[in-house]
N, C-alpha and C positions, 0 to 999 in steps of 0.2 A: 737613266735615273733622274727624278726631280733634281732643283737648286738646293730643295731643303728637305733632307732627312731626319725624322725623330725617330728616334728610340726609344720604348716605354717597356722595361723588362718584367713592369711589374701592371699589368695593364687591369681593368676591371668595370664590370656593368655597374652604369649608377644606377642606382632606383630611388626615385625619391616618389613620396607620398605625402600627404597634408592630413591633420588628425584638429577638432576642436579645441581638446586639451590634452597631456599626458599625464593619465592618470596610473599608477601600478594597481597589479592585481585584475583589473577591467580590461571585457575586449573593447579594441580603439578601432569604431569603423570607421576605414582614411577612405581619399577621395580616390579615385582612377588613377591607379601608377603610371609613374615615365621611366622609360629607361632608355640612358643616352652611354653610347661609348664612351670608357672613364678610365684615368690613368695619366698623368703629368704629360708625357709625348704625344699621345692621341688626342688629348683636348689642345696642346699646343696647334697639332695638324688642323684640327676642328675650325681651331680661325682664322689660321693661314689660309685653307680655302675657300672660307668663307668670305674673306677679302680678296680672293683671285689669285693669291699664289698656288705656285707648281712646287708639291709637297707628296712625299712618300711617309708610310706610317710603317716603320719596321716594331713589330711585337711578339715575344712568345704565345699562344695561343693552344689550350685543351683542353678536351671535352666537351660536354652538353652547351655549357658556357661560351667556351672558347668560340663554338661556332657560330652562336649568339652575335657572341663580338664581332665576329669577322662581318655578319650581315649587315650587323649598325656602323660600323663601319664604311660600308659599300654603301649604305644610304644616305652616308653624308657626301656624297662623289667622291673620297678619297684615294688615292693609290695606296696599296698597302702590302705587306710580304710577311708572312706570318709564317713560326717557326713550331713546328708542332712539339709540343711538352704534351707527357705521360696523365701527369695530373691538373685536377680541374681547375680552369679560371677563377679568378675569385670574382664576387658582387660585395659592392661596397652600398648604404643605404644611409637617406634622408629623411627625417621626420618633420615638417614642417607645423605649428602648433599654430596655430591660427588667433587662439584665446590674447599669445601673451605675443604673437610674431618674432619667437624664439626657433633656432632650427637646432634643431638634433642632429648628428653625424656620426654615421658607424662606419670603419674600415676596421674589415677584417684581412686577415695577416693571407700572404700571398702564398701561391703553389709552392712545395719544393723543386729544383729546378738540379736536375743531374748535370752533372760536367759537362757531356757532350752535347747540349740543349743550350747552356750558355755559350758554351765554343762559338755553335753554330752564328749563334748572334753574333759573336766578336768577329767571326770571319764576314759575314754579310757587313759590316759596317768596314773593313778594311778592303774586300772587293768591291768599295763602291765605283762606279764611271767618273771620269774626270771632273767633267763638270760640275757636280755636289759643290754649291759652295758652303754651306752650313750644315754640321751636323750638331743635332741639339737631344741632349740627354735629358731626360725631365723626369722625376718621381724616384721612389725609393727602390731598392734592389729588393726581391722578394729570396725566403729561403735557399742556402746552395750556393748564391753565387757571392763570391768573394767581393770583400770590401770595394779592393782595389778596382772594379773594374773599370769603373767609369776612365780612371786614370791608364788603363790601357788602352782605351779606345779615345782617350785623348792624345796618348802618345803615333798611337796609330793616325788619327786624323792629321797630326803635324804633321808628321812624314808627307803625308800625302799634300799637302798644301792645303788644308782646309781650316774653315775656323768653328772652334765647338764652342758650342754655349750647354751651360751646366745649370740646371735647377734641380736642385738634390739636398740631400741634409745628411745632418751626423757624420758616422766614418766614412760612406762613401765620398761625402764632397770633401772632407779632408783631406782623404787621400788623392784626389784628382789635382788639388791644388798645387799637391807636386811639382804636376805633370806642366800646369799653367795652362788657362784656356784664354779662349778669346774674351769671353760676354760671360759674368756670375751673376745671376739673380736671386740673392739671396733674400730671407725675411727676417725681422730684426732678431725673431729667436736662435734663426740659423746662423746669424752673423754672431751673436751672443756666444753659441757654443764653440765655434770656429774659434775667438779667443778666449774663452772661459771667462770672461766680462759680464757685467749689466751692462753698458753701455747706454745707460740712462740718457744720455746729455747729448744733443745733437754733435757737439764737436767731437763728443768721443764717438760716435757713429762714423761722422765723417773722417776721422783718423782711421779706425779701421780699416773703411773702405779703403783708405789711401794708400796705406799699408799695403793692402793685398795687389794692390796695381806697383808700387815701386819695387816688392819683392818679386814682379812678376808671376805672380799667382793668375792675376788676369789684367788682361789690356783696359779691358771696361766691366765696374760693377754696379748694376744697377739694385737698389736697394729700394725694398717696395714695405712701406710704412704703416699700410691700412690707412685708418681714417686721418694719420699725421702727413698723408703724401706719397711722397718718392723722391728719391736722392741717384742723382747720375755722376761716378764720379772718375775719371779718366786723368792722366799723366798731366793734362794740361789746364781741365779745366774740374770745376764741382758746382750742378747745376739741381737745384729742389726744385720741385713741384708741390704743390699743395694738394690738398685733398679736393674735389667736389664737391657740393653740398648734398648729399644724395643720400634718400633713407631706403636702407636696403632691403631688397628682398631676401634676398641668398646672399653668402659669400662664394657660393661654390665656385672654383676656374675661378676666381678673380685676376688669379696670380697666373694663371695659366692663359687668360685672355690677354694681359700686361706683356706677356713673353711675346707671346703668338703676334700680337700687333706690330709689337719692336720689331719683329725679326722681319716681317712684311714691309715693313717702310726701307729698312736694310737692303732688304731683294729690291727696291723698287727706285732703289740709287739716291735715295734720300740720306742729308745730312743725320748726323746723331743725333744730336737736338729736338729734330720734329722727330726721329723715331722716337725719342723716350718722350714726347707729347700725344703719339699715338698708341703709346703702350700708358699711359696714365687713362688716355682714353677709354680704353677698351677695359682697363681695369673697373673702372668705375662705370662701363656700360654693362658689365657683366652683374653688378648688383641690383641691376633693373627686372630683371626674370629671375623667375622661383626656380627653383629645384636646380637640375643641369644643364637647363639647357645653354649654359655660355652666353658672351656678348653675341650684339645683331651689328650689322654694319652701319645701318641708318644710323643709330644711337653713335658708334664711333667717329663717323663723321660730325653729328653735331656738336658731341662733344668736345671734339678737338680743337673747335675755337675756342674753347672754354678753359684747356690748359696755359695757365700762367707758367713759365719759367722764370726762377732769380737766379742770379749768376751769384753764384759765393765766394768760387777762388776761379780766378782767369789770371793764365801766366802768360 
């Protein structure tokens, strides 16, 4: 088994398309669709090897769809272990408006998923091989499976010595915080509802964050801002990043290129530091391509000299 396993339980084809304007009532004739492997865990996988890590893409997968998935999948070179469910993959879809350079996003809601279909996952993720050093849980849970899981398969990966990193919302990451992971990538709405806050005010952001590190919720939360940055904030230290100057194409996978980069510099025995400089990287090299297709490496590299770090709290 790879160093880095994702998990996307709730996985789905993008499709994006470009229209002049969005007009209702009128047909909109768009340009030539794309459709790229989509789902928090599988674009996470998407950049990990795209930047040369050794990456597994574990997903449930069904139907016409599903098989879809698994091909795009296989075209991006990835490894991957799909878990056959009954009902069909979802497709989630992009409207790109060309007139106003507005983008339109539709996710539709995910398969139901029987008991023994999520089992199965949960046991694929606790038979993983030794060697696994990350396992990274990314996107929402789709119908059927219980809130809690992720928090199972956080407990299960402690046992085992590994360390998970969680990008998720609502009750599932609630509940996982339980359990405590390694690495929370939250986004400021997600950190909002975690404590039922505005969290207007950078210091109450960074309290927050602090928060969920001293109650050990997680060792490290990286808190990714959009156009205000990103905030790394750990036991010892609390480090912002600025935003880019960059007018976006997409935001698709921004947060998903952010993750995917961190976790690469991670596997590749790099300080934290330059990891959340190569995850600010690739966030903001992911706004550079339209539709899905994700960050490019070139663009990550260049931009990473471009990442400022300020130190805020160092103890």
């Amino acid at each position: 088994m790879a160093d880095v396993v994702t998990l996307t339980m709730n996985p789905a084809i993008d499709l994006s398309v470009s229209v002049e304007r969005v007009t209702p009532f009128h047909k909109l004739r768009s340009s030539e669709s794309r459709r790229d492997p989509g789902g928090g865990g599988i674009n996470v996988a998407r950049v990990l090897k795209r930047l040369g890590a050794d990456v597994t893409a574990i997903y449930p997968a069904g139907g016409t769809l599903g098989l879809l998935l698994s091909q795009l999948v296989d075209q991006e070179g990835i490894s991957q272990i799909t878990i056959p469910i009954a009902a069909e993959t979802r497709e989630d879809f992009t409207v790109n408006e060309r007139a106003t350079g507005f983008q339109y996003r539709f996710v539709l809601p995910g398969p139901m998923l029987a008991e023994h279909e999520w089992q199965a996952c949960l046991a694929l993720i606790t038979a993983l091989e030794a060697h696994t050093r990350f396992v990274v849980c990314s996107g929402s849970l789709p119908p059927g499976v219980p809130n809690d899981f992720y928090r199972r398969i956080a407990e299960a990966t402690r046992r085992a010595g590994r360390d998970i990193i969680v990008d998720s919302s609502g009750a599932p990451l609630k509940a996982v915080l339980e359990a405590g992971v390694y690495l929370l990538k939250p986004s400021l709405s997600e950190l909002r509802d975690i404590f039922s806050a505005a969290l207007d005010i950078r210091a109450d952001q960074i309290a927050a964050c602090r928060a969920l590190v001293e109650n050990k919720h997680a060792e490290v939360v990286a808190l990714t801002l959009g156009e205000q940055g990103a905030i790394l904030v750990t036991r010892e230290r609390v480090l912002r990043a600025r935003a880019l100057p960059i007018e976006p194409k997409s935001v698709v996978g921004a947060g998903d290129s952010f993750l995917g980069a961190m976790i690469w510099a991670l596997t590749c025995g790099r300080a934290l530091d330059e990891a959340f400089r190569y995850g600010v990287a690739a966030g903001s090299a992911a706004l550079l391509v339209p539709g899905t297709e994700l960050c490019k490496r070139d663009d990550i590299e260049r931009l990473v000299e471009e990442v400022e770090l300020d130190v805020l709290i160092s103890k």
